[in-house]
C-alpha positions as CSV (number, residue, x, y, z in Angstrom):
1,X,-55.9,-24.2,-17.1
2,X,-54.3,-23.0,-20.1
3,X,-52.2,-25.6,-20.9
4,X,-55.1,-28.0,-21.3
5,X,-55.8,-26.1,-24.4
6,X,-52.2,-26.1,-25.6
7,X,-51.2,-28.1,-29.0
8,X,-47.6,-27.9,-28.3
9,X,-45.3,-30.8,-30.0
10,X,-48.6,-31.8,-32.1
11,X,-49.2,-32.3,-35.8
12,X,-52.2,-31.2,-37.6
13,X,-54.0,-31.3,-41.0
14,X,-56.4,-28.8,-42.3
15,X,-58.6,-29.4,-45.8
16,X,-59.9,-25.9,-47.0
17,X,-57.4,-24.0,-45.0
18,X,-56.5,-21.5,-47.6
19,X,-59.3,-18.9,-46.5
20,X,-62.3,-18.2,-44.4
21,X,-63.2,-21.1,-41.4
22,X,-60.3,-22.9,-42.3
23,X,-57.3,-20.2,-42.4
24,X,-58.8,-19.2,-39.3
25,X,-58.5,-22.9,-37.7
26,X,-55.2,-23.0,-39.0
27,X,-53.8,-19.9,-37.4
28,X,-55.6,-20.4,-34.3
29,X,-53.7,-24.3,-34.2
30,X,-50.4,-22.7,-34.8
31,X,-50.3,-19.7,-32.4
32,X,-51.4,-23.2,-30.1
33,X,-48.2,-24.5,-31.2
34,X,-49.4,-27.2,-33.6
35,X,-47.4,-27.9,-36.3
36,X,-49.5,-27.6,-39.5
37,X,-50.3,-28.9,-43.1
38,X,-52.7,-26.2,-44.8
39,X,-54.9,-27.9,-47.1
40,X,-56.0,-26.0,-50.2
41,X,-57.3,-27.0,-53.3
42,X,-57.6,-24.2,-56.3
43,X,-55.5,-21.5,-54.5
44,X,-51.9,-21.3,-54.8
45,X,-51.6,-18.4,-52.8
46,X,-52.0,-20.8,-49.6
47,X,-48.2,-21.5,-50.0
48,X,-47.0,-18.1,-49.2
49,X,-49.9,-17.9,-47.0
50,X,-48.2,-20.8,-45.0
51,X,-44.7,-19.2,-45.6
52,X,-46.2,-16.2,-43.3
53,X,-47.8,-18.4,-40.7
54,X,-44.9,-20.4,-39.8
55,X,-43.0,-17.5,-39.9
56,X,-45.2,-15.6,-37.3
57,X,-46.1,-18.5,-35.0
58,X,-42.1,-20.2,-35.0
59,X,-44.2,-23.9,-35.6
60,X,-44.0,-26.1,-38.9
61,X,-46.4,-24.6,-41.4
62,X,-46.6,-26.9,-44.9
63,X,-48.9,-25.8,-47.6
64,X,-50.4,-28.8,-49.7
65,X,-53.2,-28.9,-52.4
66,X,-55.8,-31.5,-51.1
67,X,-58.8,-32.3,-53.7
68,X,-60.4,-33.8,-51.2
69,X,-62.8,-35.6,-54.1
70,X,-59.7,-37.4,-55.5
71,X,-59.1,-40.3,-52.8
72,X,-55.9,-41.3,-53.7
73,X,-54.3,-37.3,-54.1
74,X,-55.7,-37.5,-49.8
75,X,-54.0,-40.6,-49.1
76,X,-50.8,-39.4,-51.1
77,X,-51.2,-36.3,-49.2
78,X,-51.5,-37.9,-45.7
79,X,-48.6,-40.2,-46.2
80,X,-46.2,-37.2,-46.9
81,X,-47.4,-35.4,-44.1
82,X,-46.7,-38.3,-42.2
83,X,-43.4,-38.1,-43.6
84,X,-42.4,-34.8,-42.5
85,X,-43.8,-34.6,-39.4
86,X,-43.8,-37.6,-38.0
87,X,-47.4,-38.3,-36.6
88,X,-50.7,-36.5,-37.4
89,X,-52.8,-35.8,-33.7
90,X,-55.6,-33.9,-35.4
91,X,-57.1,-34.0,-38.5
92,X,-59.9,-31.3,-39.3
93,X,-62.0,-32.3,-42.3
94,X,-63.5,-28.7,-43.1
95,X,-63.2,-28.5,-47.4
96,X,-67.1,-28.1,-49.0
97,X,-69.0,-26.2,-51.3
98,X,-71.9,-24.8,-51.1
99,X,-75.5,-24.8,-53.2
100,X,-76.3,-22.0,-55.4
101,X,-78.4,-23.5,-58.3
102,X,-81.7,-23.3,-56.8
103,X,-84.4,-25.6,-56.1
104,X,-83.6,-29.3,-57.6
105,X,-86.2,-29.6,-60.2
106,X,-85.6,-26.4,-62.4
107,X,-82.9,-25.2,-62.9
108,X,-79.7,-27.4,-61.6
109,X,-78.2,-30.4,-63.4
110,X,-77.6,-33.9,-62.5
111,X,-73.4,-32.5,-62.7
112,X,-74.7,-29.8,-60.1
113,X,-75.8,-32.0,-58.0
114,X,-72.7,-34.4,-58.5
115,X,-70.4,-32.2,-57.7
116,X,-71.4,-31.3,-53.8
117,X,-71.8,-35.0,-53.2
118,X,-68.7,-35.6,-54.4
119,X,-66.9,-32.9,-52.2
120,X,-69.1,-32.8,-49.7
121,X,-69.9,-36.3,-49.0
122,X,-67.5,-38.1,-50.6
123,X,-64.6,-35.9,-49.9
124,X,-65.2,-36.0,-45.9
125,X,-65.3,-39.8,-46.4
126,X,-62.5,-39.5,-48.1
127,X,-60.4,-37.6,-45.1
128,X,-61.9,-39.7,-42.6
129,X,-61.1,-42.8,-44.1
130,X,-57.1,-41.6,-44.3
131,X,-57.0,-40.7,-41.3
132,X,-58.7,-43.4,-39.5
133,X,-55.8,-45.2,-40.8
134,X,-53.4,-42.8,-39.0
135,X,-55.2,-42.8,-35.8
136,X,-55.7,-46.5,-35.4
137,X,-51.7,-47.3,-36.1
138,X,-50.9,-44.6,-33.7
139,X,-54.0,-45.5,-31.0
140,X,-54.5,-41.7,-30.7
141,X,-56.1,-39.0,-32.6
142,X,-59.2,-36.5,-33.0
143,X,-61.1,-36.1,-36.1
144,X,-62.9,-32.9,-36.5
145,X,-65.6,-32.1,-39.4
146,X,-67.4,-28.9,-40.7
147,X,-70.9,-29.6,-40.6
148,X,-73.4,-26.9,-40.5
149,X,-76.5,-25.5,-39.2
150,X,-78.2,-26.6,-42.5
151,X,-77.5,-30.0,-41.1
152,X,-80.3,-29.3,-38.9
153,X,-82.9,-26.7,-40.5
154,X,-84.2,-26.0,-44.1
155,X,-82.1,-22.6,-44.6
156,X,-84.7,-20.0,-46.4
157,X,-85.1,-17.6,-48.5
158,X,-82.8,-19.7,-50.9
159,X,-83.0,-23.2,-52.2
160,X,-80.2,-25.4,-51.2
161,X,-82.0,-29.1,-50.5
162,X,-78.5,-30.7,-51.9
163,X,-76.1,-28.5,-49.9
164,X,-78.6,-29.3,-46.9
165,X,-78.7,-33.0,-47.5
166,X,-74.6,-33.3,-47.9
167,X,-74.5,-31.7,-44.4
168,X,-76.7,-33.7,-42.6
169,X,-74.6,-35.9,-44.0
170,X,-71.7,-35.3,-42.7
171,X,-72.9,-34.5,-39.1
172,X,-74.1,-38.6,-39.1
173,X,-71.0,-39.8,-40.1
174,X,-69.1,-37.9,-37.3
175,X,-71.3,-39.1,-34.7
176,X,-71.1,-42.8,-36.0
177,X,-67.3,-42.5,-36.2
178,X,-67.2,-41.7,-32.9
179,X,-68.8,-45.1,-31.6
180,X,-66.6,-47.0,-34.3
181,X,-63.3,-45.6,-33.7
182,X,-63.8,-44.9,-29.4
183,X,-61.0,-47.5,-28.8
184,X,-58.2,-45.0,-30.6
185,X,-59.6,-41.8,-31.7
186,X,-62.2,-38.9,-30.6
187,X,-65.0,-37.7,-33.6
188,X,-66.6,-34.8,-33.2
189,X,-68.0,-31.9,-35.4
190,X,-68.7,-28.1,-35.5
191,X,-71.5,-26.7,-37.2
192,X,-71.5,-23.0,-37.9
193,X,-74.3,-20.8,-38.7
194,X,-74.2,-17.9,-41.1
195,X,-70.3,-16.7,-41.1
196,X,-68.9,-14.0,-43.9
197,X,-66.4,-16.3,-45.6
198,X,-66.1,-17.0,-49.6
199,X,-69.1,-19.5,-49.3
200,X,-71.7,-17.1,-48.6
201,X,-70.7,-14.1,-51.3
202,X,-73.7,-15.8,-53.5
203,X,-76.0,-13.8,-51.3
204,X,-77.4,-10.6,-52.2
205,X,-78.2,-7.8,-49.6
206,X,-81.6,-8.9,-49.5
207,X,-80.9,-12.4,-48.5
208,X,-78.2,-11.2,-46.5
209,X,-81.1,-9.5,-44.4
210,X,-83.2,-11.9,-44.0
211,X,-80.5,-14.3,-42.4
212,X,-79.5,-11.8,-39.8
213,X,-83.5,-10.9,-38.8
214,X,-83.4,-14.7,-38.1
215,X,-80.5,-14.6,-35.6
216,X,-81.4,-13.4,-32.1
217,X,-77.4,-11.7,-32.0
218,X,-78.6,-10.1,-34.9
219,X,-75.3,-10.8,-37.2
220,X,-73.5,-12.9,-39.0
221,X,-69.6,-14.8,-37.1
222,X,-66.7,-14.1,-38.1
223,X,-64.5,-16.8,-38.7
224,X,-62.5,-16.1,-35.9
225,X,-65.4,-16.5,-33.2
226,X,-65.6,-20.0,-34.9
227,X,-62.6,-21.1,-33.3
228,X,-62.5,-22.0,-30.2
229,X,-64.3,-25.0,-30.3
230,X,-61.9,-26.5,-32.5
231,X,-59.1,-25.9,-30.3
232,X,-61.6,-27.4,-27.9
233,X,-61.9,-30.5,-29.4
234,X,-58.1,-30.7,-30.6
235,X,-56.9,-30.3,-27.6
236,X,-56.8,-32.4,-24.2
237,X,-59.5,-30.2,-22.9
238,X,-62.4,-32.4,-24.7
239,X,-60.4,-35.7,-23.7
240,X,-63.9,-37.1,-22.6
241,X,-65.7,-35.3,-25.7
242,X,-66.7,-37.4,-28.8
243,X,-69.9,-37.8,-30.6
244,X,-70.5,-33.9,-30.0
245,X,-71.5,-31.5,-32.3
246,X,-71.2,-27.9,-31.2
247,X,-73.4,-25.8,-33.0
248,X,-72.6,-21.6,-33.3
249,X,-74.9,-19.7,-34.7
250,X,-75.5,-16.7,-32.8
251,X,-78.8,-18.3,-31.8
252,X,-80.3,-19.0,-34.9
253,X,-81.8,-22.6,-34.4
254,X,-83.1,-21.9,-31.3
255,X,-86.2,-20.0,-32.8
């Protein structure tokens, strides 16, 4: 059963891969023996990061800054990993930003409210759209997004309508990829629930409280409990999965 699961001889691109759900993606792939392009965007540490990772796992490991906003540095950055590699078999669209300036009349700015649209809206467009391209030339491929519980509920205590909206988002398009593109590629999405990454140092202790009385397991994830449904849906296990998207959150929308 375990070679099912196996991404041995395949290529894979991760946005947002220098840290938190996306590292962890990323070193889940390789130890499955994908060969790997780590997206990053503002931290230059990814390429010794990478260094490390290929060095550990014995796969290809390529570090590459992806501003996933800026549609032709991703279609630059596809067509070299093309390049090097060869082919790209999975593509995991995971770079965002999340919503800290409150409620949308008082106090965030018209800029504020640019900015998450234009990473996360525009910027999973943007990775879709490359590698749609990729997929349909090669007949083959799975496309994976970060969505999030916040797709699906209105998060309290804090005030994140925009962050909420750019999810739902995100979730829609996946699902309406998945009819589009069923002739040559699987689309599917994860959505997480509360994880301790870099996103969610906004919260203070307080807030931090309140999330975990709302989740029945009574934590947040690490981002390492987050992975095995994308090595679900990268690999030929989910062969027959697209459309899905596989919500963990220790429970949380269920009440």
């Amino acid at each position: 059963m375990t070679d099912i699961f196996s991404l041995k001889g395949k290529n894979a691109l991760i946005t947002g891969a220098s840290q938190g759900i996306g590292l962890a993606i990323a070193q889940a792939f390789a130890k499955a023996g994908a060969n790997i392009v780590l997206g990053y965007n503002s931290s230059p540490a990814a390429i010794e990061t990478a260094a490390a990772l290929a060095k550990e796992t014995g796969v290809t490991v390529i570090a590459e800054k992806i501003p996933v906003a800026d549609a032709s540095a991703i279609n630059a950055a596809f067509d070299r990993a093309v390049s090097e590699l060869g082919s790209l078999d999975i593509v995991v669209s995971n770079a965002g930003i999340t919503w800290t300036a409150g409620e949308l009349i008082d106090p965030p700015t018209d800029k504020e409210w640019r900015e998450i649209m234009d990473v996360n809206i525009d910027g999973n467009y943007n990775v879709a759209k490359a590698a749609g391209k990729i997929f349909k030339s090669q007949g083959k491929g799975s496309l994976i997004f970060t969505s999030s519980i916040s797709a699906l509920i209105v998060n309290v205590p804090q005030r994140q309508a925009a962050y909420n909206i750019s999810k739902a988002a995100v979730t829609a398009l996946s699902k309406n990829l998945a009819v589009e593109w069923a002739p040559f590629a699987r689309v599917n999405s994860v959505s997480p629930g509360y994880t301790i990454t870099e996103i969610t140092k906004f919260a203070d202790a307080d807030m931090r409280k309140e999330w975990i009385a709302r989740i029945p397991l009574g934590r947040e994830a690490m981002p390492s409990e987050l992975v095995g449904a994308y090595l679900y849906l990268a690999s030929d296990a989910s062969s027959f999965t697209t459309g899905a998207d596989i919500v963990i959150d220790g429970g949380y929308t269920l009440l």
